[in-house]
C-alpha positions as CSV (number, residue, x, y, z in Angstrom):
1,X,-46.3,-4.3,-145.5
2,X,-48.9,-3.0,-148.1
3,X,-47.2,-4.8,-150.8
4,X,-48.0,-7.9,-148.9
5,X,-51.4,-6.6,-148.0
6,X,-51.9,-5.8,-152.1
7,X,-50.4,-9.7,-153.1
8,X,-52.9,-11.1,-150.4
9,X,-56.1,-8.9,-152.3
10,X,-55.7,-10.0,-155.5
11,X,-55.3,-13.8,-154.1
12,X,-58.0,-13.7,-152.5
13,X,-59.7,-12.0,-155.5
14,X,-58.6,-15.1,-157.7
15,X,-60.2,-17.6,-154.8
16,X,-62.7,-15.4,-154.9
17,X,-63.4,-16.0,-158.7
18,X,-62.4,-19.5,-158.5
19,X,-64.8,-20.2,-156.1
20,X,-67.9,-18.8,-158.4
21,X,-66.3,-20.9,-161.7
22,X,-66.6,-23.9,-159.2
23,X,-70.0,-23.2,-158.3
24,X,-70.9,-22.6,-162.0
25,X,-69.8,-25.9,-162.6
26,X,-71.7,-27.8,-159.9
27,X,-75.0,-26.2,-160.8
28,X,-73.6,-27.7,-165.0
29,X,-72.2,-30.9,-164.3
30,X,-74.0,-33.3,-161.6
31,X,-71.4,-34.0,-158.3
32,X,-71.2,-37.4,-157.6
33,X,-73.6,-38.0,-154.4
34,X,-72.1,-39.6,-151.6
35,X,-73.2,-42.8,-149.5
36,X,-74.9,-42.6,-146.0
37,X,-75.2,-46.2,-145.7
38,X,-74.7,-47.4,-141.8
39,X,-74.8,-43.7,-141.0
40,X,-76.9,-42.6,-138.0
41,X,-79.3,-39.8,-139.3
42,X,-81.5,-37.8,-136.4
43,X,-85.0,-36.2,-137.8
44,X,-86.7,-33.5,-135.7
45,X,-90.3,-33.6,-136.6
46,X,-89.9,-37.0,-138.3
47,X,-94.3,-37.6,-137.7
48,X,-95.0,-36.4,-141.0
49,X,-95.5,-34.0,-144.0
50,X,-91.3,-32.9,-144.9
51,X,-89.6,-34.9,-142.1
52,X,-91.6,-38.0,-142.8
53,X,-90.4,-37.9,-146.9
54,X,-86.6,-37.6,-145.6
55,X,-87.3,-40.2,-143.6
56,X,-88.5,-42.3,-146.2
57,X,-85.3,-40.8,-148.5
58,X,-82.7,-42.1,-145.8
59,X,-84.0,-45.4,-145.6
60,X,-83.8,-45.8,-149.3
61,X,-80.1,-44.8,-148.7
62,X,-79.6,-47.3,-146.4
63,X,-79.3,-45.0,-143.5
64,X,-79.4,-46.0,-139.7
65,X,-82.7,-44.1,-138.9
66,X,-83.4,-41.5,-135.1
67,X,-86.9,-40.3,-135.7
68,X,-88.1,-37.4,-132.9
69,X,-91.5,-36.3,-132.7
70,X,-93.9,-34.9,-130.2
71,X,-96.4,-37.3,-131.7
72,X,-95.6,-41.1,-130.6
73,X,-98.8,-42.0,-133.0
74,X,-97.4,-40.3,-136.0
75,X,-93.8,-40.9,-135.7
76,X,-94.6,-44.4,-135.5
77,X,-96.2,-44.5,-138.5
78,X,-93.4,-43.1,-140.1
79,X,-91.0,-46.1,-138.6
80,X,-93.1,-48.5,-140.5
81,X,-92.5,-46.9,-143.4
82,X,-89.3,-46.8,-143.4
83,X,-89.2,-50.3,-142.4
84,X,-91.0,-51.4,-145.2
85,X,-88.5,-49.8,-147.3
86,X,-85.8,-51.8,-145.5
87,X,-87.6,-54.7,-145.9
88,X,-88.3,-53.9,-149.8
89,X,-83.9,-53.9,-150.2
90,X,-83.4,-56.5,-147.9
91,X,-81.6,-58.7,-150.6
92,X,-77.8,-59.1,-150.8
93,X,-76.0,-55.4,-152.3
94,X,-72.9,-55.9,-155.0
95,X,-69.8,-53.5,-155.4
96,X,-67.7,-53.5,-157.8
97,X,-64.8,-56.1,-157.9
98,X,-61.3,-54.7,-157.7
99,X,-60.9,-56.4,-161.3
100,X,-64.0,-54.9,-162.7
101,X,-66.0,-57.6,-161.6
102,X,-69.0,-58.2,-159.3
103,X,-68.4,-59.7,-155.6
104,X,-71.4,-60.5,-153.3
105,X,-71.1,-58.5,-150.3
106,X,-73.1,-59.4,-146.8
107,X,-76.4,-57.1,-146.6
108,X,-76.2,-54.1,-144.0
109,X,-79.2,-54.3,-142.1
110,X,-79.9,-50.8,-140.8
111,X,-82.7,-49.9,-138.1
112,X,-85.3,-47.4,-137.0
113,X,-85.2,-45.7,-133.6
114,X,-88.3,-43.5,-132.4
115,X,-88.0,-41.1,-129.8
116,X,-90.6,-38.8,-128.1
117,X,-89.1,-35.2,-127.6
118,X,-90.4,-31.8,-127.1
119,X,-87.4,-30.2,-129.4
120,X,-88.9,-27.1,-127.6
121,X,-88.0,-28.1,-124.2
122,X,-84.0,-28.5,-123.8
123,X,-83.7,-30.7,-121.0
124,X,-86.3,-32.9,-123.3
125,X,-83.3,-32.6,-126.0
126,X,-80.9,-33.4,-123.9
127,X,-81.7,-36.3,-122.0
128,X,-83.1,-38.0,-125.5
129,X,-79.6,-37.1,-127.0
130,X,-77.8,-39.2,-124.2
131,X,-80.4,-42.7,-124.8
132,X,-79.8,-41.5,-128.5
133,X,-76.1,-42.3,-128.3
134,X,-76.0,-45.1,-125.6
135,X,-78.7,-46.8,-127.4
136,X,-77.7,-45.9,-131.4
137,X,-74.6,-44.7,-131.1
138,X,-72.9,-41.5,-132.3
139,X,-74.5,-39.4,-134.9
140,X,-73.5,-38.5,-138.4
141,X,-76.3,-36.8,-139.6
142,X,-78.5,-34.6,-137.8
143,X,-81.5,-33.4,-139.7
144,X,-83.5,-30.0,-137.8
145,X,-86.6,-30.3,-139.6
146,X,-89.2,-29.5,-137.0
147,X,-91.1,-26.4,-137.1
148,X,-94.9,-24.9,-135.9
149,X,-96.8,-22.0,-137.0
150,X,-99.3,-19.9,-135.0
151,X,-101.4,-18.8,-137.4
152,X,-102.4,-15.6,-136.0
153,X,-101.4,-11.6,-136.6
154,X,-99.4,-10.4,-134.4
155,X,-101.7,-8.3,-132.3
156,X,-104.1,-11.5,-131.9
157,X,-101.6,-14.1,-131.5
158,X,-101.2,-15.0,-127.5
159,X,-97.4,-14.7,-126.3
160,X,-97.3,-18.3,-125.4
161,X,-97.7,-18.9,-129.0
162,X,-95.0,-16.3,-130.2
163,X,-92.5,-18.3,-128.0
164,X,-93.7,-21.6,-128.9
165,X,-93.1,-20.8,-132.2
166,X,-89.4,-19.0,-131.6
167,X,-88.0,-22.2,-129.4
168,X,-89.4,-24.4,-131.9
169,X,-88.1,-23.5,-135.1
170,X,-85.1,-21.4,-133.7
171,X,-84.3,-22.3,-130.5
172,X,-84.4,-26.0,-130.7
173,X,-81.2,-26.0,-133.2
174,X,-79.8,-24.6,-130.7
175,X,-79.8,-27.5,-128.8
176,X,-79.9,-30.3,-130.7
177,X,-76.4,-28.7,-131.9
178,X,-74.9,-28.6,-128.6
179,X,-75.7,-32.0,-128.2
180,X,-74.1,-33.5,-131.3
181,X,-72.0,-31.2,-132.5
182,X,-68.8,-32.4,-129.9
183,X,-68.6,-35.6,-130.9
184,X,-68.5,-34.6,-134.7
185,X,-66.1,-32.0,-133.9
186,X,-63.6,-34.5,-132.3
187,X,-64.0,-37.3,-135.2
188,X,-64.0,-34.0,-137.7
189,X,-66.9,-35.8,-139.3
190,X,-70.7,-35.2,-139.8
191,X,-73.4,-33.2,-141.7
192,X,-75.9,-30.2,-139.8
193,X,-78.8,-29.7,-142.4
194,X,-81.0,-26.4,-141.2
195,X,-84.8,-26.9,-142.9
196,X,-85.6,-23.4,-142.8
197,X,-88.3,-21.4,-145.2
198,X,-87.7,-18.9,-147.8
199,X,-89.5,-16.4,-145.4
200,X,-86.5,-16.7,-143.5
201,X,-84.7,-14.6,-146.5
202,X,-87.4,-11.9,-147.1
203,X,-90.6,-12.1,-145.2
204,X,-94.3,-11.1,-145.9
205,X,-97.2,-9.6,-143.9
206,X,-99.2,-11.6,-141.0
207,X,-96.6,-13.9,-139.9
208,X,-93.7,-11.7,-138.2
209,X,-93.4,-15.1,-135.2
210,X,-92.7,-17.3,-138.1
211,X,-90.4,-15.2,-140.1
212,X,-88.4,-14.1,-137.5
213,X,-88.0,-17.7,-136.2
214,X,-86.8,-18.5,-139.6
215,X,-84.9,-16.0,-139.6
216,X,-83.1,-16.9,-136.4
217,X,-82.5,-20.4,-137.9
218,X,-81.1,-19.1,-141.2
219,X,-78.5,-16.7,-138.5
220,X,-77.6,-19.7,-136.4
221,X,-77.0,-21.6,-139.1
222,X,-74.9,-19.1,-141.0
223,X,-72.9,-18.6,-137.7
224,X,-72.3,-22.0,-137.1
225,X,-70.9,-22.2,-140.4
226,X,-68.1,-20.0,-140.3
227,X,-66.9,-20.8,-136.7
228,X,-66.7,-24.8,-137.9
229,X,-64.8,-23.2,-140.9
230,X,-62.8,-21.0,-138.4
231,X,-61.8,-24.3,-136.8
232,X,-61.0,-26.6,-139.7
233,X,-62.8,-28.8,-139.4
234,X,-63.3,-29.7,-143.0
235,X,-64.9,-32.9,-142.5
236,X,-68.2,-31.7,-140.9
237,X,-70.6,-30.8,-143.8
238,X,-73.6,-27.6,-143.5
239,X,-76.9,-27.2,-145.7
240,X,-79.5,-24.7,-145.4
241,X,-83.1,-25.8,-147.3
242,X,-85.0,-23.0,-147.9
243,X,-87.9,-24.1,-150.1
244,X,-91.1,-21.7,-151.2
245,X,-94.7,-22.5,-150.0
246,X,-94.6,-26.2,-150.1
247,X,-98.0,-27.9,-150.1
248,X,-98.2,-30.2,-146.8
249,X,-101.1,-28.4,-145.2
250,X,-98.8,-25.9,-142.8
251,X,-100.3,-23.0,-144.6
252,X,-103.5,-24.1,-146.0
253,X,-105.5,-21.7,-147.8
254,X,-102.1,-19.0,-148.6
255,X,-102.5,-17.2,-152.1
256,X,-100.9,-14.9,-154.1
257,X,-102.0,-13.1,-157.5
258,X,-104.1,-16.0,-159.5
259,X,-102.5,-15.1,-162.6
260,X,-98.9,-15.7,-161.1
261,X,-100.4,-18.6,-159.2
262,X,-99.8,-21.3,-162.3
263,X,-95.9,-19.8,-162.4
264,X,-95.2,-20.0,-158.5
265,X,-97.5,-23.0,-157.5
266,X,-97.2,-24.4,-154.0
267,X,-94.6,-27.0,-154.4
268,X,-95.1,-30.6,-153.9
269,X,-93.8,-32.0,-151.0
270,X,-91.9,-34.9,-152.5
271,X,-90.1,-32.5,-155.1
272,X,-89.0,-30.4,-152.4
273,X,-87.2,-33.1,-150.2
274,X,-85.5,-34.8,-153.8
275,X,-84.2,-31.2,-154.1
276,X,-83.0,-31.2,-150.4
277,X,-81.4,-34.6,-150.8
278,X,-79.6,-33.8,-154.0
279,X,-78.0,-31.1,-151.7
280,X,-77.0,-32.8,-149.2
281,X,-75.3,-35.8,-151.0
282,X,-73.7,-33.4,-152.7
283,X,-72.4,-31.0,-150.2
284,X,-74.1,-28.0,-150.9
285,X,-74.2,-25.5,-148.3
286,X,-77.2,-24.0,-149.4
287,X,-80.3,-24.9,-151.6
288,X,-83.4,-22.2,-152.6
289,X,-86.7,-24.1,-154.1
290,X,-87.3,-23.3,-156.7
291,X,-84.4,-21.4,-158.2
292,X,-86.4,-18.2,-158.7
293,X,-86.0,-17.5,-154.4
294,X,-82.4,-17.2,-155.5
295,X,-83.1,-13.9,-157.6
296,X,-86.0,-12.7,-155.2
297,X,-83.3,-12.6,-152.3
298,X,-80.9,-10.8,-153.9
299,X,-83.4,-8.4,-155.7
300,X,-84.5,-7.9,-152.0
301,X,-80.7,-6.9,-151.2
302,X,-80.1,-4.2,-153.9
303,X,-83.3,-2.7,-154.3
304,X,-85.1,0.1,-151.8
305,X,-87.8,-1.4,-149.5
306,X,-91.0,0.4,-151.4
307,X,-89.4,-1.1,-154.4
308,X,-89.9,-4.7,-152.3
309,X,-93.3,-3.6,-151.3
310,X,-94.5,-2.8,-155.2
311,X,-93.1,-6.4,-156.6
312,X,-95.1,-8.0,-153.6
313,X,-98.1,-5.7,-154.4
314,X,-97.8,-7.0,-158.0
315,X,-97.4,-10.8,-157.2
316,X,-100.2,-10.9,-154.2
317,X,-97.5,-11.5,-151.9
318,X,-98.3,-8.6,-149.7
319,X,-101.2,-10.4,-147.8
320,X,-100.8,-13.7,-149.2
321,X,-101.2,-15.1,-145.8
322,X,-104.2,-13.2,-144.9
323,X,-106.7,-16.0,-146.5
324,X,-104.6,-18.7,-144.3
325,X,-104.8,-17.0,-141.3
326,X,-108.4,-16.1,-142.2
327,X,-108.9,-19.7,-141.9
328,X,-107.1,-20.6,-139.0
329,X,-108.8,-17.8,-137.3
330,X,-112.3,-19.7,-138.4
331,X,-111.4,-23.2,-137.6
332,X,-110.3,-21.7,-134.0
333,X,-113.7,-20.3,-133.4
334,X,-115.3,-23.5,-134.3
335,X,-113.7,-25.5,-132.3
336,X,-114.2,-23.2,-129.2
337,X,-118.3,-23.1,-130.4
338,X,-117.9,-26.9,-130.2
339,X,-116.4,-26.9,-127.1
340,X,-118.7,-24.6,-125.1
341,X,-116.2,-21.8,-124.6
């Protein structure tokens, strides 16, 4: 009995190893991305800023669009947009010929579905999840992208908000899961991509609702990824996104040290999704934006927490947040001053 036990180790050891020489190699040599064309894709929070981009990303790809938004307005907008990009390729595609030549093959013509949904509210979730497949049909790709921010520190921030923002960006996966995930499961096929935040790997002062929602998500998501490798199901894919500050207005006004600023800049929206789509054509389970979140994870891992709290001292990451919050907190109180209250 330990002899077996002692063979088992050191296999596992050498899958162990083999596993980090393959991941090596992916991060060396390119994997060949693979085609969503005809594949139904739901976006949460499809109205704009990162949502809107993988939108726009999919339809280049040919995918059968589901865009869900609160906003009817906004996530309108962004079905145009990806119409116009169908529109743009609407000429016939070629493949390659089983000879090496070139045979005309009859133009897919994919489509754009809006939906209005509180991801927030489950029954919302639900009840859009059953039009989404009697209307669309099954999905292949599902896409939790939606997220919120209070804006406030936690002593000033009104309870409604603290659970608006947990169901949101935590909760909601939870059921936009439950409502896809069985169909996947039984045609062992489809892809769960989790946009979380790198403040759902180490956190910073001022916005404890929005790092431990992220938090949550990055849990959930981990979780769900060993039980759908528990049941072997190796045809149902998992990426977590975790970019850095990206620039689309959610944290307006953050800042850390100004002479690390020009190294860590906020990063632009459009690099950030390229990134994300790069991973999930490829069948990466996880992508960090940029790489440096990679090393600041595991630094925060090894080293002691006042270790933590002298790097963020160092890089003005300790109250980065305090200037947006500072400005959320103004635009708040002009608004009420507006209104009369």
């Amino acid at each position: 009995m330990m002899m077996n036990i002692v063979v088992e180790f050191f296999v596992v050891m050498l899958k162990v190893l083999w596993a980090i020489v393959m991941a090596g190699l992916k991060w060396l040599i390119r994997p060949k991305e693979k085609s969503v064309a005809g594949q139904v894709c739901v976006i949460t929070g499809a109205g704009g800023g990162l949502g809107r981009l993988f939108a726009k990303e999919f339809a280049r790809r040919r995918a059968t669009l589901v865009l869900w938004d609160i906003n009817s307005h906004s996530n309108e907008e962004t079905a145009e947009m990806v119409r116009q990009i169908y529109r743009e390729q609407d000429n016939p595609m070629t493949k390659e010929g089983a000879v090496g030549g070139v045979e005309e093959v009859p133009p897919f013509q994919p489509q754009v579905y809006t939906y209005v949904v509180d991801v927030g509210k489950r029954e919302s979730v639900y009840s859009t999840a059953e039009k989404v497949r009697r209307e669309v049909g099954e999905v292949d790709l599902l896409i939790n992208n939606a997220g919120v921010v209070s804006g406030h520190h936690l002593l000033e921030c009104p309870d409604e908000l603290i659970e608006r923002t947990m169901v949101v960006n935590c909760h909601a996966h939870f059921w936009t899961t439950k409502a896809f995930l069985p169909k996947m499961l039984e045609m062992n096929h489809g892809h769960i991509v989790t946009v979380a935040s790198s403040l759902g790997l180490f956190s910073t002062a001022g916005v404890e609702d929005y790092c431990a929602s992220k938090f949550g998500a990055i849990g959930f998501h981990e979780s769900l990824s060993h039980e759908i490798k528990a049941s072997e199901k190796d045809g149902i894919k998992m990426t977590l996104v975790c970019p850095y500050l990206v620039d689309t207005g959610m944290f307006r006004g953050c800042r850390i040290r100004k002479e690390i600023e020009p190294f860590l800049p906020p990063l632009r929206p459009e690099f950030c999704v390229k990134q994300a789509m790069r991973a999930i054509l490829t069948d990466q389970p996880m992508i960090c934006t940029p790489r440096i979140v990679y090393m600041v994870n595991f630094m925060k891992s090894i080293l002691p927490f006042e270790a933590i709290v002298c790097m963020y001292r160092f890089l003005g990451a300790d109250k980065c947040m305090y200037p947006f919050l500072a400005q959320r907190k103004e635009a708040m109180n002009n608004n009420e001053a507006k209104n009369g209250i």
